[in-house]
One Martini backbone bead per residue (centre of mass of N, CA, C, O) as a GRO file, in nm:
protein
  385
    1UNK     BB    1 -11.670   3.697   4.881
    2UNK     BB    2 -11.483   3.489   4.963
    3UNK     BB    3 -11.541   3.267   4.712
    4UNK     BB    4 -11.424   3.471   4.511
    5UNK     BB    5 -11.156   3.486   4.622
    6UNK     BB    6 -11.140   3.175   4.611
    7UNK     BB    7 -11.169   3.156   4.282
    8UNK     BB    8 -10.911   3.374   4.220
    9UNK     BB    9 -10.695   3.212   4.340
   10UNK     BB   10 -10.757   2.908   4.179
   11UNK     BB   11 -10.684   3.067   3.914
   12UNK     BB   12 -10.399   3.164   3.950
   13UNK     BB   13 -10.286   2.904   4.026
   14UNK     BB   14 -10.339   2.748   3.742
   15UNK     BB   15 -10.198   2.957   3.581
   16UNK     BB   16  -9.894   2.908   3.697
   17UNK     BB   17  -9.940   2.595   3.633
   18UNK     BB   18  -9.897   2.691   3.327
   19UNK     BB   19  -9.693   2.901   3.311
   20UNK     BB   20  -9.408   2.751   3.439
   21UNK     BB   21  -9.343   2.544   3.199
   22UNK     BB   22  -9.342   2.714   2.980
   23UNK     BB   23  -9.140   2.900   3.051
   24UNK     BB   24  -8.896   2.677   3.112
   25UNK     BB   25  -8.904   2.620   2.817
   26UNK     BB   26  -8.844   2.869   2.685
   27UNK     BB   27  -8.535   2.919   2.869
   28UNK     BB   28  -8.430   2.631   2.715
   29UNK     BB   29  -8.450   2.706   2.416
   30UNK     BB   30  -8.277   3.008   2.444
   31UNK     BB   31  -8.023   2.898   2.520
   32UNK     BB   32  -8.001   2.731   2.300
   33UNK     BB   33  -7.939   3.005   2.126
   34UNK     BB   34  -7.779   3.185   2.265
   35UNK     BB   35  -7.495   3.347   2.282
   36UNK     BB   36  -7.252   3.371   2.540
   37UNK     BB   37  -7.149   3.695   2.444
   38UNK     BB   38  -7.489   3.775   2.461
   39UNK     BB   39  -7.569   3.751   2.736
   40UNK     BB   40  -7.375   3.930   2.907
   41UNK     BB   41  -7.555   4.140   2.721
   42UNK     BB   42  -7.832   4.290   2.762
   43UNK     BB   43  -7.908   4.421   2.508
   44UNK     BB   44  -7.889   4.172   2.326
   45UNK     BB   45  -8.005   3.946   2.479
   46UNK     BB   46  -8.310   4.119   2.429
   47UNK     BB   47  -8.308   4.073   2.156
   48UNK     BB   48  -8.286   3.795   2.096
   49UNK     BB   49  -8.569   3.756   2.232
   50UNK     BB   50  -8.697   3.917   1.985
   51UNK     BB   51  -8.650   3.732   1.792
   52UNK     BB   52  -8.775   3.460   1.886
   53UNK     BB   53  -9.023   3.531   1.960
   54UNK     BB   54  -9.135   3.664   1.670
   55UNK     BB   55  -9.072   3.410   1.537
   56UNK     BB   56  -9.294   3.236   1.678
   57UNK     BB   57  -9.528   3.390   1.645
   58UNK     BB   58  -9.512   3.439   1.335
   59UNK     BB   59  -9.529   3.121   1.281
   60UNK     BB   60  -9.755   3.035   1.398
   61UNK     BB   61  -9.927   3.227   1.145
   62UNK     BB   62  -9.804   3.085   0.896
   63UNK     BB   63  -9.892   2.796   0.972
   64UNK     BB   64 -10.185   2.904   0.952
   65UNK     BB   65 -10.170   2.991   0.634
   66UNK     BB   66 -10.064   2.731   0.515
   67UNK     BB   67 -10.320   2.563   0.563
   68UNK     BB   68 -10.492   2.662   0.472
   69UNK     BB   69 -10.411   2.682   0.184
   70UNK     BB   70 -10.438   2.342   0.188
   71UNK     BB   71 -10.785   2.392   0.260
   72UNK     BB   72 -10.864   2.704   0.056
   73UNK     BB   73 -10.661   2.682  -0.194
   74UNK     BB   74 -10.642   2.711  -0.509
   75UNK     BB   75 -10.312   2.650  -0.541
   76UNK     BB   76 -10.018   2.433  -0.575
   77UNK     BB   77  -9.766   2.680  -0.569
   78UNK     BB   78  -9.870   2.789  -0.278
   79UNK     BB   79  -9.874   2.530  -0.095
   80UNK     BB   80  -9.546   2.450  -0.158
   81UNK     BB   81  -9.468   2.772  -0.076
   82UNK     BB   82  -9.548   2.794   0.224
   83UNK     BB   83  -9.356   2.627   0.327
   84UNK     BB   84  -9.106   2.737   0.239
   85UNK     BB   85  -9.163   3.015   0.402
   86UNK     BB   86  -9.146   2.877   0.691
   87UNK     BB   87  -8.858   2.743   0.672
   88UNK     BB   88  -8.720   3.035   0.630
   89UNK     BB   89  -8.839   3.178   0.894
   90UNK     BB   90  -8.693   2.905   1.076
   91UNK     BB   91  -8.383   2.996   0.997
   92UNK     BB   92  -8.307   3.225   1.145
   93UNK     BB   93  -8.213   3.100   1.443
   94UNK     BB   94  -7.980   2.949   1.284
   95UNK     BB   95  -7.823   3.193   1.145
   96UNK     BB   96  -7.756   3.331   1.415
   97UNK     BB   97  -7.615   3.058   1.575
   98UNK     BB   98  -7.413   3.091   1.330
   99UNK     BB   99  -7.362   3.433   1.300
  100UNK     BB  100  -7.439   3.616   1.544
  101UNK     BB  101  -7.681   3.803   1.339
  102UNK     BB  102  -7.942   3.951   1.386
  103UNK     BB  103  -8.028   4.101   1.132
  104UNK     BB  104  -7.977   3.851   0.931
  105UNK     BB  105  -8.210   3.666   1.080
  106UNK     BB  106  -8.417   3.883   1.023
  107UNK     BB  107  -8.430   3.859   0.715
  108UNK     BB  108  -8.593   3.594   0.693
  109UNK     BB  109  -8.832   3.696   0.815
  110UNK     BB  110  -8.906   3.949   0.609
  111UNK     BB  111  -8.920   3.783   0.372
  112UNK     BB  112  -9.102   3.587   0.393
  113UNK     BB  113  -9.337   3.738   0.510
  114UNK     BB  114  -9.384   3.912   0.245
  115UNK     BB  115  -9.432   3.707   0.042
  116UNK     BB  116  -9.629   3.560   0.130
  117UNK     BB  117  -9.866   3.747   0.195
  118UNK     BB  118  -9.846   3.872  -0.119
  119UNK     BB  119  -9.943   3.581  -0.243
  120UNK     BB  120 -10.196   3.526  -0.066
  121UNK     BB  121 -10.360   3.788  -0.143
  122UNK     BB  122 -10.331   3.757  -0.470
  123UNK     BB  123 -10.543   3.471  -0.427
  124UNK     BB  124 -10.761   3.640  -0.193
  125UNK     BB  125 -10.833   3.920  -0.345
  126UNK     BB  126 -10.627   4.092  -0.294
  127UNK     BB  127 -10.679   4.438  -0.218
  128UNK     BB  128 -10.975   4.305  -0.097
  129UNK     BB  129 -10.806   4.170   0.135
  130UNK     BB  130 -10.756   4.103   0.488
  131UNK     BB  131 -10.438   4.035   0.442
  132UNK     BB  132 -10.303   4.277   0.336
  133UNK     BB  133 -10.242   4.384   0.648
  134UNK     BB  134  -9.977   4.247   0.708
  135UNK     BB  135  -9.819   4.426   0.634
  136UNK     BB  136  -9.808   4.651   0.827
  137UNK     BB  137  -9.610   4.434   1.023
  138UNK     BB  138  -9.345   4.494   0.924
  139UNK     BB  139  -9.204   4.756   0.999
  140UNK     BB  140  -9.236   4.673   1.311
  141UNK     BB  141  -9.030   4.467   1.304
  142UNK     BB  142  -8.827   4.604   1.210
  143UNK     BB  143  -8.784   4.825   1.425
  144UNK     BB  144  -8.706   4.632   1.643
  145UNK     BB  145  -8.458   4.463   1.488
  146UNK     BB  146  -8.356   4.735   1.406
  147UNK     BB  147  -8.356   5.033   1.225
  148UNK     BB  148  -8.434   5.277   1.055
  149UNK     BB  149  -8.335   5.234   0.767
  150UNK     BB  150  -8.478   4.971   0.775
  151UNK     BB  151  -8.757   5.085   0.822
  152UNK     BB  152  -8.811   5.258   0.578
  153UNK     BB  153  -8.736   5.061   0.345
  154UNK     BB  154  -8.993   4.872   0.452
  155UNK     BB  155  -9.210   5.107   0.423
  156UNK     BB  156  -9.148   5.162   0.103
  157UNK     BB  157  -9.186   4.909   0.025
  158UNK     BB  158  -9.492   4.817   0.127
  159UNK     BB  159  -9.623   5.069  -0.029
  160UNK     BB  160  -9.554   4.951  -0.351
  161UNK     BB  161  -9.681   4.673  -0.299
  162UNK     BB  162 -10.005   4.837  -0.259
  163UNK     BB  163  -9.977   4.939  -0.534
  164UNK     BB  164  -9.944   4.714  -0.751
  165UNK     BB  165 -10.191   4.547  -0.617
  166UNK     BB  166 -10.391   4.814  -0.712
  167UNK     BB  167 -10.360   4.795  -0.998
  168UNK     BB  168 -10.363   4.525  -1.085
  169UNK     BB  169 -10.647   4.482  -1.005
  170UNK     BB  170 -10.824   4.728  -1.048
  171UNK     BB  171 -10.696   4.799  -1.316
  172UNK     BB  172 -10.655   4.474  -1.459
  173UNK     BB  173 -10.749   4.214  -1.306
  174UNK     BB  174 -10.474   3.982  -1.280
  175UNK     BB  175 -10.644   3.843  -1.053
  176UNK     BB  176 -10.732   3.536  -0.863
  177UNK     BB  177 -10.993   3.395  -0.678
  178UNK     BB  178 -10.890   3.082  -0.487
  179UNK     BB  179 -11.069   3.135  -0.220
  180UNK     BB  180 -11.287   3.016  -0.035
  181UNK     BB  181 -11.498   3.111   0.182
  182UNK     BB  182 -11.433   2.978   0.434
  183UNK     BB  183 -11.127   3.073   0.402
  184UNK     BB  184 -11.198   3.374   0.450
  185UNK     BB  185 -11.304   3.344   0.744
  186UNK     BB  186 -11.016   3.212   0.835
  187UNK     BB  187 -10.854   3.473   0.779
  188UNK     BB  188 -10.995   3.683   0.914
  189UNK     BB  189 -10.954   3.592   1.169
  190UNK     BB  190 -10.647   3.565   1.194
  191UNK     BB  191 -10.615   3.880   1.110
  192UNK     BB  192 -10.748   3.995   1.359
  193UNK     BB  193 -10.637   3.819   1.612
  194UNK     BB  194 -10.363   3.882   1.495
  195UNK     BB  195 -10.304   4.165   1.476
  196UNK     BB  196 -10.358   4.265   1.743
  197UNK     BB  197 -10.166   4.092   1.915
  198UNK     BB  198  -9.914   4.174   1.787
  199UNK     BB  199  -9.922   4.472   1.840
  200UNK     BB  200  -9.908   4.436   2.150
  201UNK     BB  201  -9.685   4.306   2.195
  202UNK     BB  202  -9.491   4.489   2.032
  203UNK     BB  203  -9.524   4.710   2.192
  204UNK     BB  204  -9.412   4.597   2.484
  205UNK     BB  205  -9.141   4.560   2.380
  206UNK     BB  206  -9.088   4.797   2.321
  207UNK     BB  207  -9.084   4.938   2.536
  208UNK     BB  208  -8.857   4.759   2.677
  209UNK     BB  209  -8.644   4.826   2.502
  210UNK     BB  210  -8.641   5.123   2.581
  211UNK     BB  211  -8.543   5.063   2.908
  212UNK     BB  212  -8.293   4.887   2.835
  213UNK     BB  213  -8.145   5.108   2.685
  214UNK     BB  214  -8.180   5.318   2.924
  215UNK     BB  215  -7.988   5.163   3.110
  216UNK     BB  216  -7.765   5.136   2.975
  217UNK     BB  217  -7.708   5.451   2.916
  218UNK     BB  218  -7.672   5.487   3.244
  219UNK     BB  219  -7.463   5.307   3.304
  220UNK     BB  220  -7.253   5.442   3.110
  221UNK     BB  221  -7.252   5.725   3.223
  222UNK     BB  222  -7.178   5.593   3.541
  223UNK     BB  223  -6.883   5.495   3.413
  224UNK     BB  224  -6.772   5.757   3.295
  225UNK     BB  225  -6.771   5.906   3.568
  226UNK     BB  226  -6.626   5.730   3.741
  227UNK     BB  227  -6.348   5.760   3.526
  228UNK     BB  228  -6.301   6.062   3.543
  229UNK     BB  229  -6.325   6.067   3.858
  230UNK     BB  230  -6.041   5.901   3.866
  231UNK     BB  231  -5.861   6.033   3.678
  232UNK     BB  232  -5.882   6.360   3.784
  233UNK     BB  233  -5.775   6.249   4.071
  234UNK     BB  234  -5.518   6.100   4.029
  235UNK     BB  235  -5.359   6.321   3.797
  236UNK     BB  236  -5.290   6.527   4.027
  237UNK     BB  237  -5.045   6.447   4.184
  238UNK     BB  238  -4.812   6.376   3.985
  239UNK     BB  239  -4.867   6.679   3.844
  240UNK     BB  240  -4.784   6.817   4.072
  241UNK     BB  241  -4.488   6.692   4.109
  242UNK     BB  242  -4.393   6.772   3.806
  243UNK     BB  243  -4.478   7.076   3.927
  244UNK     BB  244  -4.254   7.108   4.145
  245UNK     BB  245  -3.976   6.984   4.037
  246UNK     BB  246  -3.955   7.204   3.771
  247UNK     BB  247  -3.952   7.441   3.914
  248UNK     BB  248  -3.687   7.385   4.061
  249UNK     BB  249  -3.510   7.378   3.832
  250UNK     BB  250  -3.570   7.662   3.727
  251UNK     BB  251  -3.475   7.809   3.960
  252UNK     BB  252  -3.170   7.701   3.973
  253UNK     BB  253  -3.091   7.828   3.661
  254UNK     BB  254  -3.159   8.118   3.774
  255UNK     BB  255  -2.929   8.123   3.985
  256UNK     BB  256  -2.693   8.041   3.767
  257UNK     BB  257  -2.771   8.202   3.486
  258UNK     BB  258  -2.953   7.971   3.314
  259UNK     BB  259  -3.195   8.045   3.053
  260UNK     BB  260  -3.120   7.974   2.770
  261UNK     BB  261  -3.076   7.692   2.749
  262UNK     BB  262  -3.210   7.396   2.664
  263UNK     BB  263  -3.294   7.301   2.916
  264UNK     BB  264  -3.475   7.518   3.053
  265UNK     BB  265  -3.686   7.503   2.799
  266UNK     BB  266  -3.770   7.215   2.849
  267UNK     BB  267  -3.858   7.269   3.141
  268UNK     BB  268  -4.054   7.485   3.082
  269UNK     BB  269  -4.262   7.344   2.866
  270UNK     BB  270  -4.329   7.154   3.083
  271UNK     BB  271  -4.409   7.253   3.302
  272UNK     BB  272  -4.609   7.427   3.078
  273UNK     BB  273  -4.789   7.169   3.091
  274UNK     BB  274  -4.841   7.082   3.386
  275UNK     BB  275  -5.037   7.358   3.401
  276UNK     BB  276  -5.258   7.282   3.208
  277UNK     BB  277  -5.333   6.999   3.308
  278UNK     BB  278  -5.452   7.100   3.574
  279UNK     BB  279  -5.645   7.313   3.455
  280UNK     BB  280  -5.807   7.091   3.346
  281UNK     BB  281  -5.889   6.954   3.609
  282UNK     BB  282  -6.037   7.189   3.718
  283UNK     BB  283  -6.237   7.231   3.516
  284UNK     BB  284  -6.368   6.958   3.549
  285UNK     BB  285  -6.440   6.994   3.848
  286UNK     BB  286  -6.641   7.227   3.813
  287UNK     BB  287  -6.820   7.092   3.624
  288UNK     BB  288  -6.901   6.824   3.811
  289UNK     BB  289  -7.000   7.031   4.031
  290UNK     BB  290  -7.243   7.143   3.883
  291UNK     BB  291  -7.413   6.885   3.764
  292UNK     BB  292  -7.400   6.784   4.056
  293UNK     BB  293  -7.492   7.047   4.250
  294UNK     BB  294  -7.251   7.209   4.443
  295UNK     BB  295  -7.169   7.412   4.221
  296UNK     BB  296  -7.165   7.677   4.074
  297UNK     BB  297  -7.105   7.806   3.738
  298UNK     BB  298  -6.796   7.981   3.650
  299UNK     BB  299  -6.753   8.287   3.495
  300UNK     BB  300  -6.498   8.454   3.286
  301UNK     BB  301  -6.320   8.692   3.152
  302UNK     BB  302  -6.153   8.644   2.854
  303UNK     BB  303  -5.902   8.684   2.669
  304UNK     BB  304  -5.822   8.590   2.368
  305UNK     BB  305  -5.547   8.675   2.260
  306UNK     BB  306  -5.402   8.498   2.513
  307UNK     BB  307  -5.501   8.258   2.444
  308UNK     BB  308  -5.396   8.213   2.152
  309UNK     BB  309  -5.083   8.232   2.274
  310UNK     BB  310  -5.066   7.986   2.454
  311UNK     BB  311  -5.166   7.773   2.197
  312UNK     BB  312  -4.872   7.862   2.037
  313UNK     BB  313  -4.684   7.789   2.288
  314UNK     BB  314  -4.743   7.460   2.253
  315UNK     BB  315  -4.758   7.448   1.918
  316UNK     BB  316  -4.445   7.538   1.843
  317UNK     BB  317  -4.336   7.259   1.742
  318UNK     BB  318  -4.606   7.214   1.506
  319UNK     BB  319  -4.529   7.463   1.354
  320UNK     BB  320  -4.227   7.447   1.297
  321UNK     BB  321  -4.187   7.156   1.156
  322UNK     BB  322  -4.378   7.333   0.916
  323UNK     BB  323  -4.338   7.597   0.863
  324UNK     BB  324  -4.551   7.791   0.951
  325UNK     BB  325  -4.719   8.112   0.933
  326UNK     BB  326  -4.881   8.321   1.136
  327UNK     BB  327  -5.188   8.476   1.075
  328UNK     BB  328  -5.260   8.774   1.294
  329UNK     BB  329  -5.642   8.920   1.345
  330UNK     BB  330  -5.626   9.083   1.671
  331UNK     BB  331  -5.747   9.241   1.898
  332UNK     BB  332  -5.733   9.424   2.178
  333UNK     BB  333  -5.970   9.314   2.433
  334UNK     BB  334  -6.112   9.045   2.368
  335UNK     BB  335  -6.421   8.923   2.584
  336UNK     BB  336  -6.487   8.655   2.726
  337UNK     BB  337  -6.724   8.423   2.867
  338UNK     BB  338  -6.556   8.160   3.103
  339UNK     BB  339  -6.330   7.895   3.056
  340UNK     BB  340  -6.009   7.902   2.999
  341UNK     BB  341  -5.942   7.602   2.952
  342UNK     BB  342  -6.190   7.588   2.738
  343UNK     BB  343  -6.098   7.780   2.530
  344UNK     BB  344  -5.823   7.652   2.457
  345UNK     BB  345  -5.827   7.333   2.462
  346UNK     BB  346  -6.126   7.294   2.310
  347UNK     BB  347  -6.113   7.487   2.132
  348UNK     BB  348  -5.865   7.640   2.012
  349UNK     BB  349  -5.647   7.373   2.002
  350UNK     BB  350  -5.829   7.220   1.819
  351UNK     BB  351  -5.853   7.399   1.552
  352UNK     BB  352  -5.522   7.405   1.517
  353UNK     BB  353  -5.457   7.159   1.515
  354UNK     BB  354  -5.592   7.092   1.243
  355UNK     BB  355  -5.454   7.285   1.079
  356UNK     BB  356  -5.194   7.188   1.123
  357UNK     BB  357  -5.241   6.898   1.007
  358UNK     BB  358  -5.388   7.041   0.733
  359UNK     BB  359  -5.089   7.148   0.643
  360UNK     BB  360  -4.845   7.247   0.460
  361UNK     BB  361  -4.555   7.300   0.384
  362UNK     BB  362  -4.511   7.659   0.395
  363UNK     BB  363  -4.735   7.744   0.510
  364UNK     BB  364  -5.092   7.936   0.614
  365UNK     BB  365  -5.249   8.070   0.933
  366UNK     BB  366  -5.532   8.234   1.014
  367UNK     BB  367  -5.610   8.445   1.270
  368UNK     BB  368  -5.968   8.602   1.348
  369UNK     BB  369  -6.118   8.867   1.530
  370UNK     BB  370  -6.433   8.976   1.582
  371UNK     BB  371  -6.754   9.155   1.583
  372UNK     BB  372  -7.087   8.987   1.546
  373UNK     BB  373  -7.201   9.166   1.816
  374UNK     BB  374  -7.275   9.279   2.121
  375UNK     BB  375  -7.217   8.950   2.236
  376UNK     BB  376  -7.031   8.871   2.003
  377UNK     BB  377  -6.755   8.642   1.857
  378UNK     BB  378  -6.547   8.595   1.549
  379UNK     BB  379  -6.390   8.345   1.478
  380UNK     BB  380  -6.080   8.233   1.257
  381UNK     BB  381  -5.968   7.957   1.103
  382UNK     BB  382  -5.707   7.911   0.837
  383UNK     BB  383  -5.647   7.655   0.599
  384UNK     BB  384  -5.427   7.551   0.332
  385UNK     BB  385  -5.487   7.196   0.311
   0.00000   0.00000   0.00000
């Protein structure tokens, strides 16, 4: 018991003092192919390792089917365009290098890979070669370095691939197998534990892509509640002062009786400008006190009516200045239940706004609420824009 567990520290350490080199090879290597403000961000940083990564091990595949190629198949123009297609999939990290572009980049590999596979399978068996797999494995290369849209396209590329060559063979013979058995039996090899290994390999890859996006989707998360966090306990105070100060004003305003003058309206404007403002604020705080689980999230019947009422005195100037006139057919006592500040300013004000922006000079904007049926209210806000 003690020799076995003794021959497999001595095995382990013997794999670290091999893998230790190694691995500091490969990390001396990428730090000079990536660039340094893709470094400072982890999810690009871990792209362009798959970038990296990609390159070499598909690479390793690719100059072992040049072999073959210049060992095992007559035909002279594969064998120096196999060469081609490897330097053209090796130029992919200098052009990342020169372009900072990984998408770009990644183009490289998926054009050379696919059009080499295609050439070589045409030649050494076409549709019945089982070098023809090697095509499933383009789509998932494009999965992980690109997104949907370049993975579907180059799903249905290689998919129209083994149609025409499954036509062009089976159905019209247009195809000379030049590969001798001896290569064949030597592609079938890197074929299969070529594809295991890639399949793995990329599986792993995607698992962890998948990990990275998923922490760094929470770290914006929870920068983004910090920020949100800071904003609305900050913008409390000074909103406080505005609408304290506002406030003695119009007090005073009121014991002199100028209450029609124009400073009155304008600060009387400021003031409830200042009150929509803190009720932001509040409704803020009682969602995120929801979410963190603080405290139930209450709700309130509200008037529609009246608020409808509130977002249009907040936007009579961008009303006035367009000179719209609102035409309303809203019943009176039509109650929702929410909170009063999210249904003003978050739906009522938003769309009201859209309309008062898309309406020309002298236009009209109708704004109507009906019963939808015994649970709902249908709101129509239209504007002639």
């Amino acid at each position: 018991m003690e020799n076995n567990q003794s021959q497999n520290t001595q095995s382990f350490g013997m794999l670290k003092e091999f893998v230790s080199p190694v691995s500091k090879i490969y990390m001396a290597f990428y730090h000079s192919i990536v660039k340094k403000e893709d470094l400072l961000d982890p999810v690009k940083s871990f792209q362009v390792q798959l970038l990296v990564l990609i390159c070499l091990f598909t690479g390793f595949f690719m100059w072992s089917f040049a072999a073959i190629t210049f060992l095992y198949v007559d035909d002279m123009m594969l064998r120096y365009l196999s060469i081609v297609y490897v330097l053209i999939h090796n130029f992919s990290l200098l052009c990342y290098r020169m372009t900072g572009k990984i998408l770009r980049a990644s183009y490289y590999i998926f054009f050379s890979g696919f059009f080499f596979i295609v050439h070589f399978s045409l030649l050494s068996g076409a549709f019945l070669t089982h070098s023809i797999i090697w095509l499933a494995i383009i789509p998932l290369i494009v999965g992980i370095l690109s997104d949907r849209k370049h993975t579907v396209a180059w799903t249905g590329l290689v998919c129209l691939s083994v149609v025409l060559i499954y036509v062009g063979d089976i159905q019209y013979g247009l195809f000379e197998n030049k590969i001798s058995k001896e290569g064949q039996f030597v592609s079938q090899f890197f074929t299969i534990y070529g594809t295991i290994f890639l399949n793995g390999f990329l599986t792993l890859f995607f698992i962890k892509r998948s990990a990275v996006n998923s922490k760094s989707l929470r770290s914006q998360i929870i920068s983004k509640e910090g920020l949100l966090h800071i904003l609305v306990h900050d913008m409390a105070n000074p909103i406080s002062v505005i609408s304290h100060h506002g406030h003695q004003l119009l007090n005073r305003h009121k014991k002199d009786g100028d209450t029609e003058s124009d400073d009155f309206k304008r600060i009387s404007q400021c003031t409830s400008s200042a009150k929509n403002i803190m009720d932001i604020v509040h409704a803020v705080r009682s969602i995120e006190a929801y979410e963190s689980g603080k405290k139930p999230l209450i709700l309130r019947p509200i008037n529609i009516n009246v608020s409808i009422h509130n977002v249009l005195k907040i936007l009579n100037t961008k009303i006035t200045r367009k000179k719209i006139n609102i035409v309303m057919n809203v019943e009176d006592d039509r109650l929702v239940s929410g909170i009063e500040t999210v249904i003003e300013q978050q739906i009522v004000s938003n769309i009201l706004t859209n309309a008062i922006k898309f309406s020309e000079l002298n236009s009209e904007i109708k704004i109507s609420i009906n019963r939808y049926d015994e649970e709902f209210l249908k709101m129509s806000i239209r504007d002639y824009g």
